[in-house]
C-alpha positions, 0 to 999 in steps of 0.5 A, a space after each residue: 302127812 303129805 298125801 295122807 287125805 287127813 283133815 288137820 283141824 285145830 283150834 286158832 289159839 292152838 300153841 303146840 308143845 313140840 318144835 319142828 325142823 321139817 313140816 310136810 303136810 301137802 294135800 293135808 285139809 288144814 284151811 280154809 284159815 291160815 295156820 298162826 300156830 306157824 309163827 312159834 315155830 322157830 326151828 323150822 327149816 321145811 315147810 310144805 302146806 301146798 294143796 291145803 285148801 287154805 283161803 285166807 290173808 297171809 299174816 304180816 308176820 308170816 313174811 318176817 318169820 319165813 326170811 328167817 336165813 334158815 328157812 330153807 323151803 317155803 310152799 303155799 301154793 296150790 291155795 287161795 292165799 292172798 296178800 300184797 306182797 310189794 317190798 316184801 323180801 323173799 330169803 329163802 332157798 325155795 319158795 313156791 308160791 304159785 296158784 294162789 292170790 297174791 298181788 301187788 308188785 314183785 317182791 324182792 330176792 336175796 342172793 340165797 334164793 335158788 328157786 322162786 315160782 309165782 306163776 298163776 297169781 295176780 302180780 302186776 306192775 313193770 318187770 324191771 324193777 325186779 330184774 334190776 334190783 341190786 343184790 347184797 351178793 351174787 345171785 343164785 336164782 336158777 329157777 324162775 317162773 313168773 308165768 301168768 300173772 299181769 306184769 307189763 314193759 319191757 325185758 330190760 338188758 341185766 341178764 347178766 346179773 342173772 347167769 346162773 338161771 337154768 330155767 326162765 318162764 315168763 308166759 302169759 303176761 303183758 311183757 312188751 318190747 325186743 328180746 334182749 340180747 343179754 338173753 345169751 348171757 344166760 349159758 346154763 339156760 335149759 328151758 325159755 319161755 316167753 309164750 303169749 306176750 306183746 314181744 317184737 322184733 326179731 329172734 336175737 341170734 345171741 340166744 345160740 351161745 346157750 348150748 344147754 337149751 333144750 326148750 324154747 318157746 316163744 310162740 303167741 308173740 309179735 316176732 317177724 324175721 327169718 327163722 335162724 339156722 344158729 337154731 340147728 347149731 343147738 343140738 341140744 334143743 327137743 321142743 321148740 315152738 314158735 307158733 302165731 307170730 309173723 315169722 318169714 322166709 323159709 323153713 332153714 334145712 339147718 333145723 334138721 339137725 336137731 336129731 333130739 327133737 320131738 317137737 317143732 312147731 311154727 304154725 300160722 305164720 308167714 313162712 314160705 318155701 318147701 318143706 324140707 326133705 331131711 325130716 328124716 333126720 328126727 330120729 327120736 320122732 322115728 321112736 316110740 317111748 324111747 328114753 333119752 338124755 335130752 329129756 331131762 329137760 322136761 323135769 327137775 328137782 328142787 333138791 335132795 330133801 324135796 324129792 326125799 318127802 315128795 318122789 315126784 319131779 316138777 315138770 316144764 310144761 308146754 301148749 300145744 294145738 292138738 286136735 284142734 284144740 290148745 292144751 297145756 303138756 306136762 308129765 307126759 310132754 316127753 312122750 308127745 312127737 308132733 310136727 306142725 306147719 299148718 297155716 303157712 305159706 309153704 308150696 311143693 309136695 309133702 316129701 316122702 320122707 316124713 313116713 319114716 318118721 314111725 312114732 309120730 303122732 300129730 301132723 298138721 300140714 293143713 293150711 298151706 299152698 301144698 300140691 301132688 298127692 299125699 306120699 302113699 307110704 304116709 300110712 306106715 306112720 301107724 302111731 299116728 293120732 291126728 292128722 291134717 293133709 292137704 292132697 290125694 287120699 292114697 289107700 295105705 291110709 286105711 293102716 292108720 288105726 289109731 287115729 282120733 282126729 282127723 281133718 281133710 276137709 276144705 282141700 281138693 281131695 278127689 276120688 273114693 274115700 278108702 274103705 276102712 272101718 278107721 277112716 269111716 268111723 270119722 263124721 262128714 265134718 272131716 271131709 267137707 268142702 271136698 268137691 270130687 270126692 265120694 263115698 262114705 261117710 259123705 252123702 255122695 256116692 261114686 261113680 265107676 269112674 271115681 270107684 276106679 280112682 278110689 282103687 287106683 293106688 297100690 302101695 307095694 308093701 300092703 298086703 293084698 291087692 285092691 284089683 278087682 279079682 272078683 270080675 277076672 275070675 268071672 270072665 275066665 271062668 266062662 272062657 274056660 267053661 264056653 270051651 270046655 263044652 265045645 271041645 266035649 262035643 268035637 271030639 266025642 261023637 255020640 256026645 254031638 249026635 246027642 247034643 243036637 236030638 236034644 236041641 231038636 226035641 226042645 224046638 220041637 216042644 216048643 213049636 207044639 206048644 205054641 200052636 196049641 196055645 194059638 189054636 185054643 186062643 183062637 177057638 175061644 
């Protein structure tokens, strides 16, 4: 009944004559009470009421019946379910219990679980406890997503205990502390997160013995030390975001290996140095839509049974800064090419080997000590979308059609703004606190100096040419036509003498003219 838009309304004391094995109903409307007719069914092995609108307690016996050892899947989530869940034991194989209201302390595992996601709840208390809990067995946790919740203290040093982890999200929470080295004991791990925390310290290197990282984000942290070139060693890597922490030292030519990534972004921290010129070497940010292996980092299954009922992947998610605004990526985040260096303390110029990248499309170099001129062949990156510079504004950013944002403002941007309905279709905002420059959308009109600057760049590939072909085609046309006439009346006689009774028969009218003119003045 999953998708259905059905309505399951039944009574509370509702006993159903059948059993179940497999029960899917999410997105069928079954709330707002949780369903007690649950606890009859002992040979459920499936159970999916997710998007349900249930808000209500979760049961005491809920818990005991659903650790029953063949309950293969539970999924509550995306309710208001709510409910203490400290020193509950969680047996299951899958269990989603994310997006509602649960509280309390961790809960804890048995060695069967594969999948455990409680993010979006209101857990609290230290994360250690959880991590160092002893298991009756190894464990075969793969998948754990812990994200947005309130847990504190510190990464204690037992990820050894967890290495069969492929995908860890502890996100937005209160985590403090170093991050361990035992980390890198984590060789399956495919995609880490430990965005927006208190965590310090530097970058442990052990992180390059998981050669299966695809993701890795660690940004809104307090991290400080250099950025390491191990991470260009990770060719596996295609997101890799360590914004807002205070990272620095230059950006390591190494990270240009990465030839699968599609996103990089280090933005505001205190990373100095000139950008590299091996961008180039991005070669699926050159790419538009392509497909790729690397990418299936980006979604997984829970197993056969699960993408049997639901046909849709779970999908890793990722914050990013667009537009000037931070929003969370998930379907479509293999589908994003973005590169953001903005508020560093990065110097030189912009090298020209960014334009190849074709199928970018946010850039926001903004915010940094760049000089020299924006690269003329900045506008064949035509996918682009967004875009923050610092430098000159050459012509060939006119061939930008697709951009929706746009930020040049508070730089030292000179001459004519390219006429182009693209870039005049952004408000003044855009280009504010730009002294020397002119023209529209601004207020300020240009000079015939600034006119000539605004046309002074040609770039070699742009059809037509901004010369001024109007003015040398008005100057020539009277060289020839001036010569024209005086070459007719030197060479043809009767054309000269012609000429010149003409002349002396205008002077002549002229003259007459004048003295009656004169005369009668003077009579009246």
């Amino acid at each position: 009944m999953s998708s259905a838009s059905l309505i399951f309304k039944v009574k509370s004391n509702w006993v159903p004559p059948f059993q179940l094995e497999e029960m899917w109903m999410s997105s069928c409307q079954m709330g707002p009470n949780f369903p007690t007719w649950l606890e009859t069914r002992t040979s459920l092995r499936y159970l999916d009421i997710s998007k349900s609108g249930i808000v209500d307690i979760a049961p005491k016996w809920f818990w005991k019946w659903a650790s029953h050892i063949d309950r293969r899947l539970i999924d509550l989530s995306d309710n208001q379910i709510s409910g203490n869940l400290s020193g509950v034991l969680l047996n299951n194989t899958y269990i989603d219990l994310s997006s509602n209201c649960f509280m309390g302390e961790l809960p804890r595992l048995s060695p069967q679980v594969s999948l455990l996601n409680m993010a979006n709840n209101l857990f609290s208390g230290p994360i250690s406890p959880f991590l160092f809990q002893k298991l009756n067995g190894k464990s075969n946790l793969e998948i754990l997503d812990m994200s947005t919740n309130n847990l504190s203290g510190e990464l204690s040093h037992c990820w050894t205990y967890w290495q069969s982890l492929t995908r860890l999200n502890l996100g937005n929470n209160n985590l403090s502390g170093k991050i361990p080295d035992s980390l890198g004991s984590l060789f399956e791990l495919e995609a880490l997160h430990l965005h927006n925390n208190r965590l310090s310290g530097d970058i442990p290197p052990s992180l390059r013995n998981c050669k299966s990282l695809g993701l890795l984000d660690l940004g809104g942290n307090k991290l400080s030390g250099n950025l390491l070139s191990w991470m260009g060693e990770r060719m596996t890597l295609v997101a890799l975001s360590l914004r807002s922490n205070k990272l620095i030292g230059n950006i390591p030519p190494q990270i240009c290996w990465l030839s699968s990534l599609i996103i990089l972004d280090v933005a505001n921290n205190s990373l100095s140095g000139t950008i590299p010129k091996c961008f180039n070497n991005f070669s699926l940010m050159a790419t538009i839509g392509t497909k790729d292996d690397s990418f299936s980092v980006f979604e997984y299954y829970y197993d056969y049974y699960y993408y049997r009922y639901t046909r849709a992947p779970n999908y890793e998610n990722l914050m990013l800064v667009i537009e000037g605004k931070e929003s969370e990526y998930k379907s479509i985040l293999k589908f994003v090419r973005s590169i953001d260096l903005s508020s560093n303390d990065l110097w030189g110029s912009i090298p020209t080997e960014i334009s190849s990248l074709s199928g970018l499309e946010f850039l926001n170099l903004s915010c940094n000590n760049l000089m020299g001129t924006i690269p003329e062949k900045m506008g064949r990156i035509k996918a682009l979308e967004s875009l923050d510079l610092s430098g000159e504004i050459p012509q060939s950013m006119k061939n930008l059609s697709f951009l929706s944002h746009l930020n040049l403002s508070y730089n030292n941007f000179l001459g004519r703004i390219p006429s182009t309905t693209q870039l005049q279709s952004f408000d003044a905002f855009s280009y504010i606190s730009n002294a020397e420059l002119c023209g529209a959308p601004l207020t300020k009109n240009c000079t015939e100096d600034e006119d000539f600057q605004g046309i002074d760049v040609i770039d070699e590939n742009e059809e037509g040419s901004e010369i001024p072909w109007f003015y040398i085609g008005m100057g020539l046309g009277f060289i020839v036509g001036f010569w024209g006439v005086c070459s007719a009346l030197f060479y043809k006689k009767a054309w000269r003498h012609a000429y010149f009774q003409f002349l002396y028969r205008v002077k002549d009218w002229v003259y007459v003219a004048i003295a009656i003119r004169s005369t009668g003045s003077t009579l009246i």
